[in-house]
C-alpha positions in Angstrom: -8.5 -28.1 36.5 -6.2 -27.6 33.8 -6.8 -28.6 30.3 -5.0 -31.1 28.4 -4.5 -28.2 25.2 -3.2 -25.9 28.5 -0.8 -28.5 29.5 0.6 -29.8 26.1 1.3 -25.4 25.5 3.3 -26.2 28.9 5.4 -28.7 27.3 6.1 -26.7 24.1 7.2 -24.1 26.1 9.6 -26.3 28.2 10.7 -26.8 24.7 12.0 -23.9 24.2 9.1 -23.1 21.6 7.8 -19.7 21.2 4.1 -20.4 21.9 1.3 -17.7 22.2 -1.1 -18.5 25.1 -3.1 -21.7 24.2 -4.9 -21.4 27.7 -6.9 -18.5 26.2 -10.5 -18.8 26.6 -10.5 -18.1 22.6 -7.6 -20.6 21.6 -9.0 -22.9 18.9 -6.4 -25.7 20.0 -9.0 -26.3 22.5 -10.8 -28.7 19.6 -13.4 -27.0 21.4 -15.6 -24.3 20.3 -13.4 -21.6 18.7 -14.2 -18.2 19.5 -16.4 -17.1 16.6 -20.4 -17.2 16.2 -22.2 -17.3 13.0 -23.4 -14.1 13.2 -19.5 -12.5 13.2 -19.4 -14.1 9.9 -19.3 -11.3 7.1 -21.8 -12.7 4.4 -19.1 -12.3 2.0 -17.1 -14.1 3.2 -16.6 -17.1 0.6 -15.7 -14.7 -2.1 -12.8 -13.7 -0.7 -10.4 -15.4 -2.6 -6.6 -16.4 -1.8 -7.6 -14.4 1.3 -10.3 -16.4 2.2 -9.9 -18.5 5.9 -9.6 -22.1 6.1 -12.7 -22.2 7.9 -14.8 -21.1 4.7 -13.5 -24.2 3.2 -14.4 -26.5 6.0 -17.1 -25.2 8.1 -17.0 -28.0 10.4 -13.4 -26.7 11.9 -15.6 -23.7 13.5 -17.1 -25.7 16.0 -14.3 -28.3 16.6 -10.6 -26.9 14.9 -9.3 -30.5 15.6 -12.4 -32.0 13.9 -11.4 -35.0 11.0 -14.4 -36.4 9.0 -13.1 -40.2 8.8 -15.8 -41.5 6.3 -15.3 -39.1 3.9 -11.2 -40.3 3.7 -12.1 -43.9 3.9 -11.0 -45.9 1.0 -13.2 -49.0 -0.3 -10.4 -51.2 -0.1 -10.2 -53.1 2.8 -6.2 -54.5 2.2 -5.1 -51.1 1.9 -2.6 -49.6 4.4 -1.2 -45.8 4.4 2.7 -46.1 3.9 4.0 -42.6 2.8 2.3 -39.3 2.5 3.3 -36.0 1.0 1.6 -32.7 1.6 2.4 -29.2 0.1 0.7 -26.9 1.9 0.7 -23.1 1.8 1.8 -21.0 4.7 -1.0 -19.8 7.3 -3.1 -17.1 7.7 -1.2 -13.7 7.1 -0.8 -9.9 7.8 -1.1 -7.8 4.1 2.5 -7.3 2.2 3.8 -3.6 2.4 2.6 -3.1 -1.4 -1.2 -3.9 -0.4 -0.9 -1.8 3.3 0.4 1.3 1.4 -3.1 0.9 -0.5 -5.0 0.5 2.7 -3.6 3.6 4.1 -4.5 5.2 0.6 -8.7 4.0 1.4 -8.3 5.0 4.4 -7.2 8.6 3.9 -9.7 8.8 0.9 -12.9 7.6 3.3 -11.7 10.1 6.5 -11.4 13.1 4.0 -14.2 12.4 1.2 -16.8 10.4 3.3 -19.6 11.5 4.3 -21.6 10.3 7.9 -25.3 10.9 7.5 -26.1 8.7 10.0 -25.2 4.9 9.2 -23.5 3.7 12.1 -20.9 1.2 10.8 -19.4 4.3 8.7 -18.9 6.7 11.5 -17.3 3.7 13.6 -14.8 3.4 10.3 -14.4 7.5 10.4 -14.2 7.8 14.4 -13.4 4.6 16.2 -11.8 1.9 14.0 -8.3 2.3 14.0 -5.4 1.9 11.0 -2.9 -0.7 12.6 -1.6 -2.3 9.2 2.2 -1.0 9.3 5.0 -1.8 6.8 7.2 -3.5 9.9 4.4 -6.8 9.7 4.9 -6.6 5.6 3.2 -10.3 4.9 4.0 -11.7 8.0 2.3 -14.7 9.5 -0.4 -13.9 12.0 -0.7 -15.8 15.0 -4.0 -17.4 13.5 -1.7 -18.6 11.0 0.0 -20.5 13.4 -3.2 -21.9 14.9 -4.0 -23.2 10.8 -0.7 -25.2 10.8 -0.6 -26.3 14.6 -4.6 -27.5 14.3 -3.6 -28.6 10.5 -0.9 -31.1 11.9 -3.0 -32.3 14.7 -5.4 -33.3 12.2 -3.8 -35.5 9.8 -1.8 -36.9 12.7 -5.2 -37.6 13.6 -6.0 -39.5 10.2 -2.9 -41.0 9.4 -1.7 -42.3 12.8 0.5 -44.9 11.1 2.9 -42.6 9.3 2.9 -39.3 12.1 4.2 -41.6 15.0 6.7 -40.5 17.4 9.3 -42.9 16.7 8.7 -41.6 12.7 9.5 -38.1 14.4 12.1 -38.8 16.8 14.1 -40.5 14.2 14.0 -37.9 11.8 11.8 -40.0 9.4 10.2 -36.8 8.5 10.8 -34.1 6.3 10.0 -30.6 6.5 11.0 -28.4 3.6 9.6 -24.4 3.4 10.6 -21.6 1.2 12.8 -19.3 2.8 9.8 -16.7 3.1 9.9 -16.1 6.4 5.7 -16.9 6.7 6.5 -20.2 5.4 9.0 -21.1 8.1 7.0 -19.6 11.0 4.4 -22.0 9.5 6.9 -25.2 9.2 7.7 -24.8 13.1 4.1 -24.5 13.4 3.0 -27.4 12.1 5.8 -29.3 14.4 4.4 -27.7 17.0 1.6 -29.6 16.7 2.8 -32.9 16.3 4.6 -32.4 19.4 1.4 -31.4 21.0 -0.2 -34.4 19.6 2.5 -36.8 20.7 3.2 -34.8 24.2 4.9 -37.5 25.9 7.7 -36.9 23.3 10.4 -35.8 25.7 13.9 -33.3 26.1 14.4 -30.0 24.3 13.6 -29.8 20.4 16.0 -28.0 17.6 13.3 -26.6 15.1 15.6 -25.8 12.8 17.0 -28.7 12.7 14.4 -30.1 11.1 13.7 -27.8 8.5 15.4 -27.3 4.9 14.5 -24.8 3.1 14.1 -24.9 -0.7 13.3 -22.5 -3.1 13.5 -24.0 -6.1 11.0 -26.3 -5.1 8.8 -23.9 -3.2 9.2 -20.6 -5.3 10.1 -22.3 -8.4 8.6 -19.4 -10.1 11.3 -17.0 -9.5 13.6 -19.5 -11.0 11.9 -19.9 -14.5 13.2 -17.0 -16.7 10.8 -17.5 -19.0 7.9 -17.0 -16.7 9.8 -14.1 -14.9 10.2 -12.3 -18.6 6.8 -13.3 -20.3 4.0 -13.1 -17.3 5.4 -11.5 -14.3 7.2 -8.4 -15.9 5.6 -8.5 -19.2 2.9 -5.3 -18.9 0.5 -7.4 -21.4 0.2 -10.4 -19.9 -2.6 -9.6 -17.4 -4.8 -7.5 -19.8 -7.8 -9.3 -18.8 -7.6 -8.4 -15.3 -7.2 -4.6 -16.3 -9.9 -4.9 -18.8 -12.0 -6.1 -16.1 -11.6 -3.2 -14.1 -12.9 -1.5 -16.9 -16.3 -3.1 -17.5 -19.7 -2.3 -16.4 -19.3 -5.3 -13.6 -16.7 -3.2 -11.9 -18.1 0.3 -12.9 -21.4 -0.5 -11.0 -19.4 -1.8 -7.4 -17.8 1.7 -7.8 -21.3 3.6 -7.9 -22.3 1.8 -5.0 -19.7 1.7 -2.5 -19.5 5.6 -3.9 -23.0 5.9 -2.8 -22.2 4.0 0.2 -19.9 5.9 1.5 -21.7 9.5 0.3 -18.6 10.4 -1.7 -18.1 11.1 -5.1 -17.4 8.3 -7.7 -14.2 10.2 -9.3 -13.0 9.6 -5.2 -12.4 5.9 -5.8 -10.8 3.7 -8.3 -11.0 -0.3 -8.9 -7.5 -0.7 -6.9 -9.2 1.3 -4.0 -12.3 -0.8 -4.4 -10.2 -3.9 -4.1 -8.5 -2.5 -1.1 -11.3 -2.1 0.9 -12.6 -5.7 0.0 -10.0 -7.6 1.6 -9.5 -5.0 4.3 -12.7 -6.5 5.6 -11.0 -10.1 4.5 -7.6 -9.3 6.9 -10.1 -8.4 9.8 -11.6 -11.3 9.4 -9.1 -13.6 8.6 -6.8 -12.3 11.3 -8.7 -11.3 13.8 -12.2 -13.3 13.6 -14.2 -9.7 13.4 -16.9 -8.5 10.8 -15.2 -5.2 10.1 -17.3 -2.1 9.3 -15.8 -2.4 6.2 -17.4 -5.2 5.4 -20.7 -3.1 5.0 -19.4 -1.3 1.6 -20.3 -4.6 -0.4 -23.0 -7.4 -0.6 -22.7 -10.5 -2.3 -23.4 -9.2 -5.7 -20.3 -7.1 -5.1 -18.2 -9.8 -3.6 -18.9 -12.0 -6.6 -17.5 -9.5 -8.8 -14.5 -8.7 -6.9 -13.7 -12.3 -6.8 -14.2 -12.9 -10.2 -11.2 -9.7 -10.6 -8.9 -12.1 -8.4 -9.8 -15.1 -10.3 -9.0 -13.6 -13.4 -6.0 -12.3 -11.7 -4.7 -15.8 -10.7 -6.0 -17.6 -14.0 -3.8 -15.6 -16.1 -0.6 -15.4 -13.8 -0.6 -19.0 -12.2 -2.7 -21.1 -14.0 -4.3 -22.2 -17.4 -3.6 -18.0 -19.0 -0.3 -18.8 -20.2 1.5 -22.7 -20.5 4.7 -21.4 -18.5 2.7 -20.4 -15.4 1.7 -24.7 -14.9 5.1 -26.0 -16.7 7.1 -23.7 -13.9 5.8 -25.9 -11.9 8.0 -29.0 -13.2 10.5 -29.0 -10.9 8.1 -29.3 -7.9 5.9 -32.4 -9.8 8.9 -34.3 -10.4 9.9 -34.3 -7.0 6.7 -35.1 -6.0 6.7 -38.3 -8.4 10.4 -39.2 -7.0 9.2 -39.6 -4.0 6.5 -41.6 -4.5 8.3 -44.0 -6.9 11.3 -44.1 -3.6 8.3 -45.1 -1.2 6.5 -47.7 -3.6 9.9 -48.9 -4.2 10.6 -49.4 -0.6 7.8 -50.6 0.4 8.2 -53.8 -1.6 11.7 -54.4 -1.5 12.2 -53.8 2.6 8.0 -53.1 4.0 8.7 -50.1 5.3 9.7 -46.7 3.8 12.2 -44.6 4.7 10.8 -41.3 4.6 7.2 -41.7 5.4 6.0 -38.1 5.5 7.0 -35.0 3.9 5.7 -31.7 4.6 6.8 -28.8 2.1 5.6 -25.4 3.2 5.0 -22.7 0.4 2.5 -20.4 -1.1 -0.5 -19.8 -3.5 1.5 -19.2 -6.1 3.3 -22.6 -5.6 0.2 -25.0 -5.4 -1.6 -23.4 -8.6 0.5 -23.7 -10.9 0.6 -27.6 -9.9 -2.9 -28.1 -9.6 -2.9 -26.7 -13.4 0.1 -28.9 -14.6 -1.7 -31.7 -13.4 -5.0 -30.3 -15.1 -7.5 -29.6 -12.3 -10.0 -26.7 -11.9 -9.8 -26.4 -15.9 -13.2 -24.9 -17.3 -14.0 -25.3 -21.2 -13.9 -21.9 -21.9 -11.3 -19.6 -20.6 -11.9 -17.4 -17.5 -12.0 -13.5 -19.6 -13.1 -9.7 -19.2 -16.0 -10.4 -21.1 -17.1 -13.7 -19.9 -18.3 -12.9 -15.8 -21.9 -13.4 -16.5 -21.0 -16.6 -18.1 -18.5 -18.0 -15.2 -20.7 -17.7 -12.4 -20.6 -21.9 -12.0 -16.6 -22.0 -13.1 -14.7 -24.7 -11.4 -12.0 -22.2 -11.0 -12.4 -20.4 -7.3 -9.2 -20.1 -5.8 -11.8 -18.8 -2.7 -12.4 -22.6 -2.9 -9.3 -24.0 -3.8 -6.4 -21.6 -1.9 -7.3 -20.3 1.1 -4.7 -19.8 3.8 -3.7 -23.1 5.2 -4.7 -24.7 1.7 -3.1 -28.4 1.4 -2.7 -31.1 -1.5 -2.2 -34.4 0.1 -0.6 -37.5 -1.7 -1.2 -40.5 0.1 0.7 -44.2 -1.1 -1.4 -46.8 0.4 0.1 -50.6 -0.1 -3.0 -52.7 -1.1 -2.6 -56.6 -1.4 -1.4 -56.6 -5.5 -0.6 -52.9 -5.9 0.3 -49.4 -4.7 -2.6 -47.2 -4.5 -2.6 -43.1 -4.6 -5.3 -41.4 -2.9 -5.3 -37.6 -3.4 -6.8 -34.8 -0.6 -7.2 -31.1 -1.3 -8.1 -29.3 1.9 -8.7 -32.6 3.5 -11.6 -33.8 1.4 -10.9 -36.6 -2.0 -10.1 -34.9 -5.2 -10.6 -37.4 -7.9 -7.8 -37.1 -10.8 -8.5 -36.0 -14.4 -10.6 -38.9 -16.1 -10.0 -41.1 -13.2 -13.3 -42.1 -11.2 -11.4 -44.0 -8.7 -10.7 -42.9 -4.9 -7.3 -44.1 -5.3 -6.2 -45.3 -8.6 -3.0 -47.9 -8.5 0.1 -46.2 -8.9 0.8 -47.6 -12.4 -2.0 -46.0 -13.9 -1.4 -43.0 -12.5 2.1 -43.1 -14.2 0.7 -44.0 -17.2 -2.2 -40.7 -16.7 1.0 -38.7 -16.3 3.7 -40.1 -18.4 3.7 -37.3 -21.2 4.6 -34.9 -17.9 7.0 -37.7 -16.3 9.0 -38.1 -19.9 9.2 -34.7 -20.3 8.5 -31.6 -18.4 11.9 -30.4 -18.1 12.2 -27.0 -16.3 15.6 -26.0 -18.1 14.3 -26.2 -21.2 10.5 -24.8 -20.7 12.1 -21.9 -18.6 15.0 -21.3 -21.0 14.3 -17.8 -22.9 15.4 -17.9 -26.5 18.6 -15.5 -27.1 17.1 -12.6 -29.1 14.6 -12.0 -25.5 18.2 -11.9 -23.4 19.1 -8.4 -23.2 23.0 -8.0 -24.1 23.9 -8.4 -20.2 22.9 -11.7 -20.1 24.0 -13.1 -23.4 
């Protein structure tokens, strides 16, 4: 007999979707099994970073990829109703940009030429049998498990919101779906409509994607829109110092002399970059294709802790709390965020009902950091350094933790009997705001935790560059 997950990919396809082949005996849309044991899990595999699976996150989405923990979203307010929700959401699981597969084929040449087999079977299967299939045509593309993160991702809070992902919501274009223009974050937009349409499979006739989707890149990739952050982080050679002092210390040094004993080549072979290549080369495998690559072998966890602490350091100092532009690039994004929250509060006491009652916006890493930061989350008391690794082993700050693929910061308006409540969700589990012990804090006082941001925060004039850092051409 055929499965209901078999027949829904039936429909999407009379659809005129693109849809792999969800009948698979290894397709997670199941809500089944997926096709992964514990034992194909590398044991590195939380310190992997922005690389790191959704899975890692939630564990529980192993055994059931449509799995949603009710009690843990349950509010303790019993005349509270869901009205309006808006996620942002980064794109699925990808392939490696062109920048980092040029650096895999470097490893890669380096360990078939310098290597040395004396016998350790996971190296001569990297040397003989594993094969180089990263190519620049797939530069950052989204992998079809990405797809499978947005699909099982909309499924999921259809699943927990039922009230605001209805049909009729859908059908009458009561939902919004806005994606930066990369085209990973678009695949991942249709994705996540796939899934609603899978959910609500009686939904009937041909469906126009693209008509659905608007893309937005101010909102999205506001970063390449704020001069001042382009100038002073992302082109400025001294802005990242940590992270290259870090390469330099005795954390890094001591990796280097292991996976150079590892591999039975000479230290002077490798270099940090090299290192770092090979770590998420075992991260891609796994990510992509669920398989505990041989490369994996080269590190253990002491390893893995230090190489995530490099990406940390990495993502603290050009998206986060290193420099104040990297959170107040972020403006344009939190204001719109805000705007549509006071539109649905505002609706939903004037007329009950709220226009838009779901928004989806589809962009990257680098676009929820910078907003967790503006809105002061993951902030340690002492500054994430070179020097500091020993001390930061129990930081707050893990992007492993915080942006994996698939990573999602919901904002859900509930309408309670006096007031407007916001509950907030990262990865589907409660994050409590800054000095704010409540679940879901009334909407007023949220304004009022945020009004110094609300009054001012204004993009132009934080991302303005003063004239003497404007070279002549742009004066």
């Amino acid at each position: 007999m055929m499965s209901i997950a078999c027949k829904r990919s039936l429909v999407l396809v009379a659809f005129g979707f693109a849809v792999a082949p969800f009948c698979s005996a290894g397709n997670v849309m199941r809500g089944a099994k997926a096709n992964h044991r514990a034992g194909d899990t590398p044991a590195i595999a939380e310190y992997f970073g922005t690389k790191s699976r959704y899975e890692e996150v939630n564990p529980h989405l192993i055994d059931d990829a449509l799995a949603v923990n009710e009690s843990l979203l349950k509010l303790p307010y019993n005349d509270c109703v869901p009205v309006h929700l808006t996620a942002v959401i980064r794109h699925g699981t990808r392939y490696p940009t062109a920048k980092n597969i040029k650096k895999l084929h470097q490893l890669h040449k380096v360990v078939l030429e310098k290597a040395q087999d004396l016998g350790e079977g996971w190296l001569d299967e990297i040397k003989n049998r594993w094969k180089m299939d990263y190519t620049d045509d797939i530069d950052g593309n989204i992998a079809e498990k990405g797809r499978e993160d947005h699909r099982n991702l909309a499924v999921r809070l259809a699943k927990t919101f039922p009230s605001l992902f209805t049909a009729d919501n859908f059908r009458q274009d009561r939902m919004q779906f806005i994606t930066s223009t990369k085209p990973r974050c678009e695949d991942s937009a249709k994705a996540f409509i796939q899934g609603l349409v899978m959910h609500h499979w009686e939904l009937k006739g041909p469906l126009d994607v693209e008509k659905h989707l608007q893309r937005n890149d101010n909102l999205m990739r506001f970063f390449e829109h704020c001069r001042r952050f382009v100038v002073d982080v992302e082109e400025n050679k001294t802005a990242l110092k940590e992270v290259d002092l870090f390469k330099t210390k005795a954390e890094m040094k001591t990796v280097l002399e292991k996976v150079a004993s590892r591999l039975h080549t000479a230290y002077s072979d490798l270099t940090p970059d090299l290192i770092e290549a090979a770590f998420y080369l075992c991260s891609y495998e796994f990510a992509i294709k669920t398989v505990n690559s041989p490369w994996c072998n080269l590190f253990d966890e002491e390893d893995a802790k230090v190489l995530e602490y490099g990406n940390d350091l990495k993502q603290y100092w050009k998206r986060t709390y290193g420099h104040e532009i990297n959170q107040k690039s972020s403006c344009p994004l939190f204001h719109d965020l805000f705007e549509r929250l006071d539109k649905a509060a505002e609706d939903s006491k004037k007329f009950a009902t709220v226009e838009k009652p779901v928004t989806i916006q589809v962009g990257h890493a680098e676009t929820l950091l910078p907003l967790l930061s503006l809105m002061g989350f993951f902030k340690d008391e002492v500054p994430l350094t070179s020097d500091n690794f020993a001390q930061q082993q129990n930081r707050t700050f893990r992007s492993s933790q915080i942006v994996p693929y698939a990573s999602n910061l919901v904002f859900v308006l509930h309408r309670c009997r006096d007031s407007h409540r916001v509950q907030l969700l990262l990865n589907e589990k409660p994050l409590p705001f800054p000095r704010s012990s409540d679940p879901a804090p009334e909407y007023h006082s949220l304004r009022d935790l945020y009004g110094e941001l609300l009054e001012g925060c204004d993009a132009r004039r934080e991302c303005e560059l003063p004239n003497h850092n404007l070279s002549n051409a742009e004066l």
